[in-house]
DRENBALUM-515501 format. One record per residue (C-alpha): residue number from 0; residue in one letter; x, y, z. Coordinates in Angstrom, 3 decimals. Example, Ala and Ser with C-alpha at 12.3 -4.5 7.8 and 13.67 -1.06 7.14 Angstrom:
REM DRENBALUM-515501
atom n 0 | res a | X 12.300 | Y -4.500 | Z 7.800
atom n 1 | res s | X 13.670 | Y -1.060 | Z 7.140
REM end
This chain:
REM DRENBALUM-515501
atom n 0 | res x | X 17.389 | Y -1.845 | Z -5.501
atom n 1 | res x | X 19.821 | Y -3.974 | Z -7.542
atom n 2 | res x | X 18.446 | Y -5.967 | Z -10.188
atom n 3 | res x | X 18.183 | Y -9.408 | Z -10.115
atom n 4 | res x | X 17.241 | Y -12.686 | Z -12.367
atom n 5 | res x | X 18.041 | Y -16.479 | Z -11.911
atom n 6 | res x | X 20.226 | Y -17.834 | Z -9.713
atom n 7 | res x | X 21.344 | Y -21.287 | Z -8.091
atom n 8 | res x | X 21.160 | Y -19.932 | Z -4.637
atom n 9 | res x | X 21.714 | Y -22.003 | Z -1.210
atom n 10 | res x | X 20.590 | Y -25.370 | Z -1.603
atom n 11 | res x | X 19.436 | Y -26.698 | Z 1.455
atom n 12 | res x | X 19.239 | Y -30.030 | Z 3.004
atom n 13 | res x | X 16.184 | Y -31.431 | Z 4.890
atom n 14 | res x | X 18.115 | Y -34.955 | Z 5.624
atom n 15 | res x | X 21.029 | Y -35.719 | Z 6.389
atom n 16 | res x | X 21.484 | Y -38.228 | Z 3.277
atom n 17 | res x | X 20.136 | Y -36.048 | Z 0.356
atom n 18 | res x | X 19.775 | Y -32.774 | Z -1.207
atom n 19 | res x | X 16.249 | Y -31.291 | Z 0.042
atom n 20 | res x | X 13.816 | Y -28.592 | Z -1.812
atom n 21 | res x | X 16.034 | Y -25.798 | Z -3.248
atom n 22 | res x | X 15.193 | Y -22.586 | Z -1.874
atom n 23 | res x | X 13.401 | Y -20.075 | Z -4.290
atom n 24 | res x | X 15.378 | Y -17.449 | Z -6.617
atom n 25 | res x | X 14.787 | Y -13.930 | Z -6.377
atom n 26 | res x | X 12.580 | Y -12.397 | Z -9.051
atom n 27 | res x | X 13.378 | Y -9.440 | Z -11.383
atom n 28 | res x | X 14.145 | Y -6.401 | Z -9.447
atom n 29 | res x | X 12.447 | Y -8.210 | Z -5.604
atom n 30 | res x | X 14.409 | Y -6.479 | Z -2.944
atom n 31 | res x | X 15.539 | Y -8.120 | Z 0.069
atom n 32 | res x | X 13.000 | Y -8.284 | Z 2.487
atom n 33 | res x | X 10.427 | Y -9.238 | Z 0.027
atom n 34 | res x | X 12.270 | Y -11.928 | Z -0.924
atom n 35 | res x | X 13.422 | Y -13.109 | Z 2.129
atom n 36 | res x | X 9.343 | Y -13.205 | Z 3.850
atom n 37 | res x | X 8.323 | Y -15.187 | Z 0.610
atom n 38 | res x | X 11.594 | Y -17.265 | Z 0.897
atom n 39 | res x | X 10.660 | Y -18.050 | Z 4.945
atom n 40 | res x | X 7.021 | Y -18.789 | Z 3.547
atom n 41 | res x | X 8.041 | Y -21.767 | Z 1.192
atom n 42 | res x | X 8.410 | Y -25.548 | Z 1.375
atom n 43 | res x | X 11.759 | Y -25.509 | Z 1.073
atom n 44 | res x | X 12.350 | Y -23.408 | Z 4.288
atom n 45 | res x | X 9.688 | Y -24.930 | Z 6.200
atom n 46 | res x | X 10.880 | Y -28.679 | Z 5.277
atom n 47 | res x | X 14.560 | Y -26.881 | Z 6.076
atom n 48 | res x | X 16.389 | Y -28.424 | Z 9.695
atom n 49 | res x | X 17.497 | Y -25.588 | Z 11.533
atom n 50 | res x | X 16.067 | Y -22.444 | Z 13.893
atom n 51 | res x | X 14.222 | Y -19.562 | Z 12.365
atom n 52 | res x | X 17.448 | Y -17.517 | Z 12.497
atom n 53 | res x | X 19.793 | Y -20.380 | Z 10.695
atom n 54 | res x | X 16.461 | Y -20.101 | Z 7.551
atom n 55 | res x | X 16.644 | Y -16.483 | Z 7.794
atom n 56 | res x | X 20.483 | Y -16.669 | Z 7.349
atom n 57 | res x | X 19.957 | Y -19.105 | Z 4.270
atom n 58 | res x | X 17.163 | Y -17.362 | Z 2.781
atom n 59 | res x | X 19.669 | Y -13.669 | Z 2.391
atom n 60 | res x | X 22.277 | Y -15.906 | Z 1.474
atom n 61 | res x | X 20.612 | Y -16.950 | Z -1.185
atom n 62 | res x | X 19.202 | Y -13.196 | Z -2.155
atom n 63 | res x | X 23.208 | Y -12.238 | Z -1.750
atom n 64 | res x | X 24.426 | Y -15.385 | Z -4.157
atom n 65 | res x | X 22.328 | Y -14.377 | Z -6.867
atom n 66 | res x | X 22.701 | Y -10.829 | Z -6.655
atom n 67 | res x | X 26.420 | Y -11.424 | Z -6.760
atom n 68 | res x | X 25.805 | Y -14.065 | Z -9.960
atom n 69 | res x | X 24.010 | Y -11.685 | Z -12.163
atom n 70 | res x | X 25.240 | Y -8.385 | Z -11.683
atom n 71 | res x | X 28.467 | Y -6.620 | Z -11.408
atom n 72 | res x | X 29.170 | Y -5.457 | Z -8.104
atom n 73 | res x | X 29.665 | Y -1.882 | Z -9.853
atom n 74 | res x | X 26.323 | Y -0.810 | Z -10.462
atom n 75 | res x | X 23.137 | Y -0.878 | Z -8.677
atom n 76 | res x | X 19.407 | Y -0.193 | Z -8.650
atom n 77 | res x | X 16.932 | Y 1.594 | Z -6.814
atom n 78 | res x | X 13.475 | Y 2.691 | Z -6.594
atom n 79 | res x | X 12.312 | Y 6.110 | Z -7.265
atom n 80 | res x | X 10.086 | Y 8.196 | Z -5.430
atom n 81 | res x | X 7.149 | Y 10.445 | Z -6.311
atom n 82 | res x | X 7.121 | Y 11.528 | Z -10.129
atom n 83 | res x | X 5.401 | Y 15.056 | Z -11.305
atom n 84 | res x | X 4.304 | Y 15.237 | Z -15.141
atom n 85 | res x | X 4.257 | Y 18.064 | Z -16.957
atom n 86 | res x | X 2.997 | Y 19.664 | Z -20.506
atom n 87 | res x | X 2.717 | Y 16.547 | Z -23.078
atom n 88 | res x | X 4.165 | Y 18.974 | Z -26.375
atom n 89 | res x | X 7.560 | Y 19.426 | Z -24.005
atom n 90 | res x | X 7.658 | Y 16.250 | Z -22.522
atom n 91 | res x | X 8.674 | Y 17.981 | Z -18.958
atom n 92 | res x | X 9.182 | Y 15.478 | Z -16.145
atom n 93 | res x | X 10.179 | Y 16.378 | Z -12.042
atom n 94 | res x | X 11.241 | Y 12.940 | Z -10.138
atom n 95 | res x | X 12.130 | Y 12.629 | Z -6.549
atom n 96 | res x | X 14.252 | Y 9.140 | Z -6.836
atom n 97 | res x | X 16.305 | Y 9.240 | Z -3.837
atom n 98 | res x | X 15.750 | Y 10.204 | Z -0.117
atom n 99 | res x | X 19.488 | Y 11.112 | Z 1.642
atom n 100 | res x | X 20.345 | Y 10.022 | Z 4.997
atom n 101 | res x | X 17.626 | Y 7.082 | Z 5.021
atom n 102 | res x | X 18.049 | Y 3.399 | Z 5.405
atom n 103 | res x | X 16.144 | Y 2.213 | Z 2.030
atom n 104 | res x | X 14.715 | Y -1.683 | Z 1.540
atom n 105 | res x | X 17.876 | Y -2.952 | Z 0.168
atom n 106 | res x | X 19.415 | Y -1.612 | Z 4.225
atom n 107 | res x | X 21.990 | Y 0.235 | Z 1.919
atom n 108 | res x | X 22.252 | Y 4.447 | Z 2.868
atom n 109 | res x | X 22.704 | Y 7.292 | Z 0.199
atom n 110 | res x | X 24.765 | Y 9.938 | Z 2.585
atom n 111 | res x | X 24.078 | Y 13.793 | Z 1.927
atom n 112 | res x | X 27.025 | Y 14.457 | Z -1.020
atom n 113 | res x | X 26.656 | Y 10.908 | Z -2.075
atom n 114 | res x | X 24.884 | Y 11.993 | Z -5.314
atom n 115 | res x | X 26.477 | Y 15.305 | Z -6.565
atom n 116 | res x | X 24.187 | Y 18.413 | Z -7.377
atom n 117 | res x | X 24.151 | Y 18.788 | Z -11.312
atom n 118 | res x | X 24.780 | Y 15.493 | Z -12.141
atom n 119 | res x | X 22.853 | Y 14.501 | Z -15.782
atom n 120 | res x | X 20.438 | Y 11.918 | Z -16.351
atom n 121 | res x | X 18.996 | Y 10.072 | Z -19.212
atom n 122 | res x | X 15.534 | Y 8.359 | Z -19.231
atom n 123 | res x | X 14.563 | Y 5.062 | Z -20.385
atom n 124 | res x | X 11.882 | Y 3.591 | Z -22.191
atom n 125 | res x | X 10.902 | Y 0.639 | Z -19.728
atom n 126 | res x | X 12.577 | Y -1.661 | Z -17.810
atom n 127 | res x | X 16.477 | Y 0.351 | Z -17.361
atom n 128 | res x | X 16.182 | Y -1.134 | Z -21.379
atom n 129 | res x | X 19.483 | Y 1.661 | Z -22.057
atom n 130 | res x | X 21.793 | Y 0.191 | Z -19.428
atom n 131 | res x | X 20.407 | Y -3.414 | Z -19.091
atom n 132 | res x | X 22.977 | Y -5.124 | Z -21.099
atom n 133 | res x | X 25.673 | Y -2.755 | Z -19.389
atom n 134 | res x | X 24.431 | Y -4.161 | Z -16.494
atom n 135 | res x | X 23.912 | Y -7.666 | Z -16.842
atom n 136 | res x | X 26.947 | Y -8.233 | Z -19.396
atom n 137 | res x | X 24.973 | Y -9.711 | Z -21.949
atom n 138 | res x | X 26.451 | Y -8.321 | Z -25.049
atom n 139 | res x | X 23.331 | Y -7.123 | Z -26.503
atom n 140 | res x | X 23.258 | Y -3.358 | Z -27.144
atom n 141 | res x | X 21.217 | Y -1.369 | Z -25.082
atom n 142 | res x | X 18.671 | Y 1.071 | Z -26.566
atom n 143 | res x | X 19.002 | Y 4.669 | Z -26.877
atom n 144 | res x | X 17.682 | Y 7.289 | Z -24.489
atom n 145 | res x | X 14.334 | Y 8.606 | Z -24.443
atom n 146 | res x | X 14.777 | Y 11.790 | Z -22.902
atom n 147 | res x | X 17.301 | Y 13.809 | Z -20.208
atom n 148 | res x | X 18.025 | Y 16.056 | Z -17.395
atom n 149 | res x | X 19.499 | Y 17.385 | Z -15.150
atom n 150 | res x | X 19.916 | Y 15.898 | Z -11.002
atom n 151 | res x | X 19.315 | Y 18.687 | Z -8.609
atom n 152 | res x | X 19.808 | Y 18.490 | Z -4.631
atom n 153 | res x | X 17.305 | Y 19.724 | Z -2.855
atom n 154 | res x | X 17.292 | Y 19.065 | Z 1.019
atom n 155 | res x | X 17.626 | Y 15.504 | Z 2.162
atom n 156 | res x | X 15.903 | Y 15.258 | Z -1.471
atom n 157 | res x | X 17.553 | Y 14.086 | Z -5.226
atom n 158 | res x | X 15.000 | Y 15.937 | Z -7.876
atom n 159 | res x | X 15.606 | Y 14.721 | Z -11.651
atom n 160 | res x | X 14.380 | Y 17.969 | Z -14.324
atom n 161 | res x | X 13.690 | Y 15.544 | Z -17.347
atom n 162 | res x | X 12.553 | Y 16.438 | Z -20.775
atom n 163 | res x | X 11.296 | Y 13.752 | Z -22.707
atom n 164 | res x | X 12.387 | Y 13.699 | Z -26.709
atom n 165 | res x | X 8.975 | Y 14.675 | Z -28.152
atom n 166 | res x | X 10.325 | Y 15.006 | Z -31.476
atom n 167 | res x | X 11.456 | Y 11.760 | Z -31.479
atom n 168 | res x | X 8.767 | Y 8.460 | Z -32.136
atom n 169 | res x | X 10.108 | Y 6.482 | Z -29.252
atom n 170 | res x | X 10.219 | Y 9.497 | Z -27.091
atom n 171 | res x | X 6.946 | Y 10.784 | Z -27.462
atom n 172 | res x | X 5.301 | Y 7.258 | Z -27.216
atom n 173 | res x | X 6.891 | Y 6.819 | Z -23.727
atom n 174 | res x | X 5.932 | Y 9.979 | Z -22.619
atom n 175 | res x | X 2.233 | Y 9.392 | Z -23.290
atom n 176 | res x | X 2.748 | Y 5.587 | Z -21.836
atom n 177 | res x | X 3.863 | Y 6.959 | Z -18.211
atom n 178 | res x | X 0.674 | Y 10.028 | Z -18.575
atom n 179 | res x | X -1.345 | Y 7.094 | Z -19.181
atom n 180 | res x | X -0.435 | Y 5.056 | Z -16.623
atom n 181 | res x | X -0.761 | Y 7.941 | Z -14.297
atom n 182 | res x | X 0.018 | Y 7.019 | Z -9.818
atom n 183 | res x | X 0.056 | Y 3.384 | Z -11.062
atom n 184 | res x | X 3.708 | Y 3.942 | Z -12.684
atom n 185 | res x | X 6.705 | Y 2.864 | Z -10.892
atom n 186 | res x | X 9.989 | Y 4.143 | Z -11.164
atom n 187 | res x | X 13.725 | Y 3.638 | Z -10.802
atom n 188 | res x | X 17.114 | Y 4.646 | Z -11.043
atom n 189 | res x | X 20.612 | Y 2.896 | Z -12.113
atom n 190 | res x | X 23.700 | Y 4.411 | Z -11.147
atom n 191 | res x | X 27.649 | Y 3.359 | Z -10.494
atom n 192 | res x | X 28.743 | Y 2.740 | Z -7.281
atom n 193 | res x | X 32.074 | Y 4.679 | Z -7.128
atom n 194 | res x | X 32.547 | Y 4.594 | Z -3.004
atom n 195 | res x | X 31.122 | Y 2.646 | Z -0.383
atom n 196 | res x | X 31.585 | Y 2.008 | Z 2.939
atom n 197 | res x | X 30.833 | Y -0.423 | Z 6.097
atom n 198 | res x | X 27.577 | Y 1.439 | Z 8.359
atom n 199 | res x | X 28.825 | Y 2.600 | Z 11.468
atom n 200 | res x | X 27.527 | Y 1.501 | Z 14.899
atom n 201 | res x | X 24.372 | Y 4.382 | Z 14.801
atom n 202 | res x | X 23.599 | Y 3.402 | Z 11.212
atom n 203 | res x | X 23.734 | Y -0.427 | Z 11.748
atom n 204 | res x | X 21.612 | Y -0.464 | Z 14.834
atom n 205 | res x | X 18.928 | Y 1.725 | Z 12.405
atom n 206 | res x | X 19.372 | Y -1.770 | Z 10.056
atom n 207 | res x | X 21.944 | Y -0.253 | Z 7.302
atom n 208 | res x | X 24.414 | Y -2.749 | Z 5.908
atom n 209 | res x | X 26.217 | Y -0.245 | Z 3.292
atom n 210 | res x | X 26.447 | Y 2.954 | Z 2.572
atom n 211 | res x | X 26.626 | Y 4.249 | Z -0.712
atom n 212 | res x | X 29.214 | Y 6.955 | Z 0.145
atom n 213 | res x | X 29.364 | Y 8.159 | Z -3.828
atom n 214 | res x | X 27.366 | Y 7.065 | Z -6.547
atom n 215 | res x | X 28.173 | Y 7.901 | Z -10.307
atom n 216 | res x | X 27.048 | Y 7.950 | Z -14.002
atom n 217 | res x | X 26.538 | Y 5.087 | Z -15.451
atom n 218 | res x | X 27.443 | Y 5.951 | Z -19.665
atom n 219 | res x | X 27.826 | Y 9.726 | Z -21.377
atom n 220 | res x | X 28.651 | Y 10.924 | Z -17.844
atom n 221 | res x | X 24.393 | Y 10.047 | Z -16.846
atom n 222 | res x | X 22.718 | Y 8.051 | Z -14.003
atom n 223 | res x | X 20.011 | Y 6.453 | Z -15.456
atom n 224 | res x | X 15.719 | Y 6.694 | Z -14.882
atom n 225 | res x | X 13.317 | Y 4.689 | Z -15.576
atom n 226 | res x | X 9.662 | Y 3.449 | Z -15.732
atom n 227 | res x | X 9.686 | Y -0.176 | Z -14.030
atom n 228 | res x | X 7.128 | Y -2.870 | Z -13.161
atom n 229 | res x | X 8.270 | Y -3.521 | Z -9.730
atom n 230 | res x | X 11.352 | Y -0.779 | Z -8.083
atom n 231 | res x | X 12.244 | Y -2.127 | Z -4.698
atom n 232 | res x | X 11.217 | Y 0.949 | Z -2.405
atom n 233 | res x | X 8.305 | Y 2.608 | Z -0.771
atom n 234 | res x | X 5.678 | Y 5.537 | Z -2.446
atom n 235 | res x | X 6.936 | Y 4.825 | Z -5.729
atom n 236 | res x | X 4.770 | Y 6.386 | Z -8.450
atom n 237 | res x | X 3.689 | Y 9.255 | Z -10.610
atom n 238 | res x | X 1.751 | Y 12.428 | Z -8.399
atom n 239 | res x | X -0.532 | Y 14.332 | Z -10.745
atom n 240 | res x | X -0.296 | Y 16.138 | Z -14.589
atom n 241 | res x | X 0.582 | Y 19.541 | Z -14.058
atom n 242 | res x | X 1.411 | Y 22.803 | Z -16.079
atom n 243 | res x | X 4.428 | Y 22.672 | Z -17.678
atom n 244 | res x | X 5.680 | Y 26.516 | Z -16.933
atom n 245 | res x | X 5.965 | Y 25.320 | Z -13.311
atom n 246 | res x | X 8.473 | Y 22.588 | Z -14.413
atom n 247 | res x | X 10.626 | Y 25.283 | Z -16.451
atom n 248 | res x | X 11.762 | Y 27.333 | Z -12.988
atom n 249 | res x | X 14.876 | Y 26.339 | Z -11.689
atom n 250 | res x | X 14.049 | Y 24.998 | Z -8.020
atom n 251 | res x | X 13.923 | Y 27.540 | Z -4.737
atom n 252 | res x | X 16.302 | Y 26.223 | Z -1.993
atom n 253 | res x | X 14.404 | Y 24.207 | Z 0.193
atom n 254 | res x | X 15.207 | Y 23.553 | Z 4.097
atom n 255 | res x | X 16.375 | Y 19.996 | Z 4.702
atom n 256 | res x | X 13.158 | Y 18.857 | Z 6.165
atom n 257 | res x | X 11.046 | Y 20.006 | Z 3.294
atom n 258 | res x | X 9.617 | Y 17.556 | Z 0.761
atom n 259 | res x | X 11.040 | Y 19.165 | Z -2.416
atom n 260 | res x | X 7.616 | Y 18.253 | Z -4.598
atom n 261 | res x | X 4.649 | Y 18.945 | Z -1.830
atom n 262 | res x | X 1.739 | Y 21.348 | Z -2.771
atom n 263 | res x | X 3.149 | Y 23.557 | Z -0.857
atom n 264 | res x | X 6.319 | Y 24.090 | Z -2.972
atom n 265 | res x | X 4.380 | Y 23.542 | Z -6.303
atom n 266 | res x | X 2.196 | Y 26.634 | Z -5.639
atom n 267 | res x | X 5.383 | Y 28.807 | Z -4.380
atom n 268 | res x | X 6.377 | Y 28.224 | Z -7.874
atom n 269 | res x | X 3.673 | Y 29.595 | Z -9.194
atom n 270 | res x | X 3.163 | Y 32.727 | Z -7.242
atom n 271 | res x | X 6.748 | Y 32.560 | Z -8.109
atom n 272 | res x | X 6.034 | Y 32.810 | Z -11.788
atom n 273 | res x | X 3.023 | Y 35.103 | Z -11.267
atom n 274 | res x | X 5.227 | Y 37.836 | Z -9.936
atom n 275 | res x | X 7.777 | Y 37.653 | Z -12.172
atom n 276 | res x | X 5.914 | Y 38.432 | Z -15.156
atom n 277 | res x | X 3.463 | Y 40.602 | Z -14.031
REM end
């Protein structure tokens, strides 16, 4: 999901004399087809001369103008999938934020060795509020990070390890904010887009329009993760509180099909644990 505030959009004409009803402007971080249904629903569009396909076209124009007017074509945005918690004193964090090989709300595809294995992250307070003025060119300095970790491939699956910075204030306040806000939490995640290419055939008859053939850090060699009011992608949210010795094992390789975060895995890791020490 790429962010998105205020833009002019399309302007559309309902005579042929005068400028009609503008058509509405995304809102902050609404992906496409969101937009698009509520853009189709309003007054504008319905006062709007033309077939449903010409208002369709005109409503994603005017998603694509004001992406292009607010953010640089660089960097991008996306939901993040189920989120794990773990022990509150270490501030211990598993994420699933992307699914490889999948057409996500935004039609764009993250291709298996799109994201490499390894890769760091940093952690935000709320609202990408570490990158947002990186992203939107505002000139205000962002905030520092929260916490950090470490991106790990696991599958068709992109796991974030994250350790918030208990000893920190800020760190151990938005810890205890996402524990209290428990399955209701959304997430995201901000990355550079360092490669990208047109879908082929296959992928644009599955409804892809880009693929993300490489993604990158964003600053201090990080993509970025965050708590969010509203990520543009499905099953968003945090899973459950959990012990925190489970989060400390480095993950078991897990067959491509395999959700790296099920049950299933969660109590492998703790037989796991249980026979190593006895």
């Amino acid at each position: 999901m790429t962010l998105m505030q205020e833009s002019n959009g399309w302007q559309p004409r309902t005579t042929n004399s005068g400028a009609g009803m503008p058509l509405p402007k995304p809102e902050a971080n609404e992906v496409r087809d969101t937009f698009v249904a509520r853009c189709l629903d309003s007054q504008a569009s319905k006062e709007m001369q033309g077939t449903p396909e010409q208002k369709v076209a005109a409503c994603e124009t005017a998603y694509d103008d004001a992406k292009k007017s607010t953010t640089r074509d660089d960097i991008g945005m996306k939901a993040a999938g189920a989120v794990t918690l773990g022990d509150e004193s270490k501030g211990e964090i598993i994420a699933h934020f992307a699914t490889l090989d999948e057409v996500d709300n935004d039609g764009e595809v993250l291709p298996a060795g799109s994201i490499p294995d390894g890769m760091k992250a940093t952690v935000s307070t709320y609202n990408h509020d570490t990158v947002m003025g990186q992203m939107l060119g505002t000139g205000v300095p962002d905030q520092p990070p929260v916490g950090k970790g470490t991106i790990r491939i696991e599958g068709n699956k992109a796991i974030a390890y994250l350790n918030y910075f208990m000893e920190t204030q800020r760190g151990k306040e938005a810890f205890l904010t996402v524990k209290a806000m428990g399955p209701d939490q959304k997430w995201s995640f901000a990355y550079r887009k360092e490669k990208t290419n047109p879908p082929s055939a296959e992928w644009k008859a599955k409804g892809a329009r880009l693929m993300l053939s490489k993604i990158g850090p964003l600053l201090d060699g990080a993509i970025e993760v965050s708590p969010v009011k509203m990520p543009g992608g499905k099953s968003t949210g945090t899973m459950a509180v959990k012990q925190a010795d489970l989060l400390s094992l480095e993950p078991e390789p897990v067959p491509p099909s395999a959700d790296a975060v099920t049950t299933e895995l969660r109590l492998k890791r703790t037989k796991h644990l249980i026979d190593r020490n006895g």
